[in-house]
Structure formats: C-alpha cells, structure tokens
matplotlib code that plots the C-alpha trace (Angstrom):
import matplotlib.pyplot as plt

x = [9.2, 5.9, 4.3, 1.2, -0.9, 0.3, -2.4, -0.3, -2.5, 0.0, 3.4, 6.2, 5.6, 8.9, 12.3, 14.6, 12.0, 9.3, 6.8, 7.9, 4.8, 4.9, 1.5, 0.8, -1.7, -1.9, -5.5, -5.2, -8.2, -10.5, -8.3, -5.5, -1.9, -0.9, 2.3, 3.3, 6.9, 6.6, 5.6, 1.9, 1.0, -2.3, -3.7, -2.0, -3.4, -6.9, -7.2, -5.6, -7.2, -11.0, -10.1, -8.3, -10.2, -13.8, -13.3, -12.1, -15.6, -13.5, -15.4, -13.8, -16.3, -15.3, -17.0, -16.2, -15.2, -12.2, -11.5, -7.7, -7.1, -8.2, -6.0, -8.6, -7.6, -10.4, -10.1, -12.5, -14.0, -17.0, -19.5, -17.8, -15.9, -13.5, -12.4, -9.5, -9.3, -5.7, -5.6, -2.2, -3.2, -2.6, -6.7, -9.6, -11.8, -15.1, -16.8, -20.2, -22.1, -19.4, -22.0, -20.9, -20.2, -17.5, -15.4, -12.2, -11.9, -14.8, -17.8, -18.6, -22.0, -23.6, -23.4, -20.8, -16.5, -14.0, -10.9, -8.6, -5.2, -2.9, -6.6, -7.4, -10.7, -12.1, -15.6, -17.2, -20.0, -21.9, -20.7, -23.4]
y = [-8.9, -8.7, -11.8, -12.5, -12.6, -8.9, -6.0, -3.4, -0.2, 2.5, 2.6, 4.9, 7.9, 8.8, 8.6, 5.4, 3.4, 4.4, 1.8, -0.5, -1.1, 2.2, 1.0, -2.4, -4.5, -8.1, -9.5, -12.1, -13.8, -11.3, -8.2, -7.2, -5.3, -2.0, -1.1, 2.1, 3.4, 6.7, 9.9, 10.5, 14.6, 15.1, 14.4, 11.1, 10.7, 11.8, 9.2, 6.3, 6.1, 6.1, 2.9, 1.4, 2.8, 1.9, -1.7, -1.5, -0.2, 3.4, 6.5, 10.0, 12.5, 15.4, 17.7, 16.9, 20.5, 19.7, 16.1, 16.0, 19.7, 19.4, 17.0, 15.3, 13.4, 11.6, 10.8, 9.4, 8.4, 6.6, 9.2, 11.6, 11.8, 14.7, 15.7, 17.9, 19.7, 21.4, 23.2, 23.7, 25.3, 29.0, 28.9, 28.9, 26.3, 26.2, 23.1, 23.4, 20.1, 19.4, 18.7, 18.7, 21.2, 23.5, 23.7, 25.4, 27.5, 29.8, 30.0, 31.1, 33.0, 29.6, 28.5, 26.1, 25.7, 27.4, 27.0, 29.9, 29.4, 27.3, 27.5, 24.5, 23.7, 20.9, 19.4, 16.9, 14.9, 12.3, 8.5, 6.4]
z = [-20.0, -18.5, -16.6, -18.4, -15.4, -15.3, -16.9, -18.4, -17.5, -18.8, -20.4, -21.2, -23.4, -23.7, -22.6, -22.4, -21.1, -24.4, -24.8, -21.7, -18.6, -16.3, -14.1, -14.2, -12.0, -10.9, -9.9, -7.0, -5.8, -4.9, -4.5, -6.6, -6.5, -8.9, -9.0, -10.1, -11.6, -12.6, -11.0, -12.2, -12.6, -11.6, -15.3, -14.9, -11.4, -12.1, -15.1, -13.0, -9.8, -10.7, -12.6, -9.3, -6.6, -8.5, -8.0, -4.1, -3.5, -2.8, -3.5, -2.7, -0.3, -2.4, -4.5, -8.4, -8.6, -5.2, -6.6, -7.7, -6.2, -2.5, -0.1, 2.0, 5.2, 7.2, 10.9, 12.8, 16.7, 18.3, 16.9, 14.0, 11.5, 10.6, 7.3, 7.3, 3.9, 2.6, -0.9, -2.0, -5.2, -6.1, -6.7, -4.4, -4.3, -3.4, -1.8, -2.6, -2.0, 0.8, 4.5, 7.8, 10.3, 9.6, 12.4, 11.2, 7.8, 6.1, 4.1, 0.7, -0.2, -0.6, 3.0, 2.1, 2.9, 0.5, 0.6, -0.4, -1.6, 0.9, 3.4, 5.4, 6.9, 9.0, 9.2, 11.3, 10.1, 12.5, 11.9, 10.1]

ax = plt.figure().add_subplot(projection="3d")
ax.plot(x, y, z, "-o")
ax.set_aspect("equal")
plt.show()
C-alpha cells in the first residue's frame, strides 16, 4: 500500500514484486523526496533523472553526446571550477561543446577533450 501523498514514478516489470512502486516521490513544501528500490541500468537512469533533477533547478554541464556515459565530478575554489571527467565505457567519447581549459587528458581534431576508453581528463573553467 502506497500513501496517497506518494507519486508512483515507476513500478516493477517483473519478478516477485510485478506491478508494485519501484521509484516513488513525495512532494513536501517546496522540495520533495524520491526514493528509489531498484537498481536503474543506464536506460532506467537516463529516463529518471531528467524528470527529478529538472525541477531542483539541476542541469548537467555535459555534452548531450557524454550525458549518461561520462562520470563528471565538479570541485571547486575562490576563482575555478574543475571538472574531472572518467569514462568507463569500452567507447571513446568525444566532448565537443565541453569549455574550459584542459588541464589533464587530450584533444580531438576539433580542439575539444575526448575521452578514450577508461581516459580521464580535468578542466578548469573561471567561477561566475
């Protein structure tokens, strides 16, 4: 049994839990909690989080082309900001679009990061 303040965003396709919530989300004032119960492949992933992230104002800095393949982790100081890039696919990725000065990993013919398989590569944009 489901609360019915409780949005039931995905269910069970199979299994012994078929047809019962799998993500569900409960909207609290002005925020609002999801709670997943399942692990989500990347198809699951890449149609779940626009939805969740949309809302929070949450946008990702990646290229469409990188967005559910690269791992981006941003750290930041007084003046910059440094996005470290991991892809742990078997496929390179190019980042074209992607600013900033590269400061670890290489260039395609475009001027712009790519990522080989298992590369990393860190760039440092100026804070806004």
């Amino acid at each position: 049994m489901t609360d019915p303040e409780v949005e039931v965003l995905a269910h069970y396709r199979s299994g012994a839990y078929t047809g019962r919530p799998a993500v569900t989300r409960r909207t609290v004032g002005g925020g609002s909690a999801t709670y997943v119960s399942t692990r989500l492949g990347r198809e699951g992933l890449t149609g779940l989080l626009p939805d969740l992230l949309a809302p929070a104002g949450v946008v990702s800095e990646l290229p469409d082309s990188a967005k559910g393949v690269v791992e981006l982790t941003v750290r930041r100081n007084a003046d910059s900001r440094y996005l470290f890039l991991v892809n742990r696919t078997d496929d390179t990725v190019p980042l074209t679009g992607l600013s900033g000065e590269l400061l670890v990993g290489s260039t395609g013919d475009d001027g712009f990061p790519v990522l080989s398989p298992g590369d990393v590569a860190v760039v440092r944009r100026p804070v806004r």
